[in-house]
N, C-alpha and C positions, 0 to 999 in steps of 0.2 A: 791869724797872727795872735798869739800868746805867751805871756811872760815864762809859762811852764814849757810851751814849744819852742820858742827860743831857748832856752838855757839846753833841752835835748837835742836839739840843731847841730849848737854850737859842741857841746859835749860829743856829739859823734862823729861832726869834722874829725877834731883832735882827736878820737879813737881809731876810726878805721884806717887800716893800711891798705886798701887796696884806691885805684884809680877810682875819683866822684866825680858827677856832673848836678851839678846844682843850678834847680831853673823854678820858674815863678816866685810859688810862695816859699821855696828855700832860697831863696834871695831874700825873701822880705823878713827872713830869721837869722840874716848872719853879719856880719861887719866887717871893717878891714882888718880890725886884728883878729879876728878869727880865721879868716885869709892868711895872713902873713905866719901864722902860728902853725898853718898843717904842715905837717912834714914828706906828703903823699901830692902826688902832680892834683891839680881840680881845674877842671871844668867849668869857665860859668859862661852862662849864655845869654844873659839881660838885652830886653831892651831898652832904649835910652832914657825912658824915665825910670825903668828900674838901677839902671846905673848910675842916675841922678842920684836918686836914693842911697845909693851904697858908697859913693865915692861924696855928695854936697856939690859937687859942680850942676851948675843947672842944664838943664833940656839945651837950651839955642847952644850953649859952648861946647858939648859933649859933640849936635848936629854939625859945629861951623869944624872942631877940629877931630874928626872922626879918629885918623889915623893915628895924631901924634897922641890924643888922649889912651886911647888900647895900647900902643905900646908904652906909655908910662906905669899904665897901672898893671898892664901884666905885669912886667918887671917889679912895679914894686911890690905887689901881692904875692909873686911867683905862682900867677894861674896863665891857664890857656883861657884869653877872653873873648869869646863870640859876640860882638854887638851886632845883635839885629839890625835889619832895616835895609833901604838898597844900597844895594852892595855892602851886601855883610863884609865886616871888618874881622879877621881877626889876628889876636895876638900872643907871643907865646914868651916865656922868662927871659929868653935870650935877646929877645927884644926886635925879632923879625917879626914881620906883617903879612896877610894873607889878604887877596880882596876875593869874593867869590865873585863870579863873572855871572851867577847863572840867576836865576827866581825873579820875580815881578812883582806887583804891589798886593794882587790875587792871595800872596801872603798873608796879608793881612789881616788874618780872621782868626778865631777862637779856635784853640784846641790847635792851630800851625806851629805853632812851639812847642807844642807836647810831641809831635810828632817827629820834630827835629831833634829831640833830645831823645828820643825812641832811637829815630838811625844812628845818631851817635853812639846811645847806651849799647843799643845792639851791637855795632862792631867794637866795642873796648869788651863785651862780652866774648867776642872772639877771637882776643889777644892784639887786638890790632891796635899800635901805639894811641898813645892819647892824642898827640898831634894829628895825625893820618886821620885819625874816628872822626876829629873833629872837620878836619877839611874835604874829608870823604860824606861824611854826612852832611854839610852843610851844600857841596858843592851838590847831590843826588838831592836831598830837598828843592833844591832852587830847578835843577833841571825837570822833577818829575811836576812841579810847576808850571815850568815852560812851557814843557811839553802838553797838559792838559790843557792850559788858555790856548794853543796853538790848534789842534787834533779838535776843540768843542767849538771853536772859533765865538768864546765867552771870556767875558773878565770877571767872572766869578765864581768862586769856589768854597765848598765847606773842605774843614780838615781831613775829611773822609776821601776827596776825589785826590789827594795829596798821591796817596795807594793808587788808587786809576794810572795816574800822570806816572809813579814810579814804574809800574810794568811796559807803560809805552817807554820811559827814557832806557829803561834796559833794553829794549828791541832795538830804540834806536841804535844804542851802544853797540847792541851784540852787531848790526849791520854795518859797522864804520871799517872798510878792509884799512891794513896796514900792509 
């Protein structure tokens, strides 16, 4: 974090016209008016201390009111807002809520965010709405999760077995008849 990295942050919010996702330390270079001010849908995926952060409400009020907090500030920001943690919350302008049903605490490790802004960025990379990226990738994060604590029978995990877990959750998938 840098006074000169901030000001290009924020300068490329307000530039790019295509769909963003902004996570870690691009969270820790932007504000709520630079939110409020893009004109292009964004992405943000904090979690709840980085939300602290970004929004001044603190950590326990962010945790006691998950829900009704994501839909205020999506709306007011006019972003899709992923808050981490279990059962990811998220929120979109219109001011409906999504809970992700899937992922464990196993989450909880270095580089698990990068990788869930990977499956997201990957599918808005291949047209697929911002909303869907988001709910599609948040909801495949938390199952290739599952699936790895379940198949290792561990509660632990680096960011790297996230990939392990995703190739069993698509087998599982591909095997669910309809």
């Amino acid at each position: 974090v840098h006074s000169e990295t901030k000001v290009f942050v924020q300068n490329l919010i307000k530039e790019l016209r295509v769909p963003l996702l902004i996570d870690a330390d691009g969270l820790n270079n932007i504000d709520e008016f630079a939110l409020k001010s893009r004109k292009r849908i964004t992405i943000i995926t904090p979690h709840p201390l980085e939300l602290s952060r970004l929004c001044g409400q603190s950590v326990s009020d962010i945790q006691e009111n998950r829900i009704s907090t994501v839909r205020r500030l999506a709306q007011e920001w006019n972003v899709i807002l992923l808050l981490k943690g279990p059962y990811t919350v998220i929120g979109c302008p219109s001011g409906k809520i999504f809970i992700n049903p899937t992922g464990n605490s196993a989450l909880a490790t270095a580089g698990s965010g990068d990788v869930l802004s990977g499956f997201i960025s990957g599918l808005l990379a291949q047209g697929v709405s911002a909303l869907n990226s988001t709910l599609i990738g948040s909801f495949m994060h938390g199952l290739a999760a599952d699936c790895f604590i379940q198949k290792t029978n561990s509660n632990n995990m680096v960011a790297s077995d996230i990939f392990n877990g995703l190739i069993m959750a698509m087998s599982e998938l591909n095997s669910l008849k309809y």
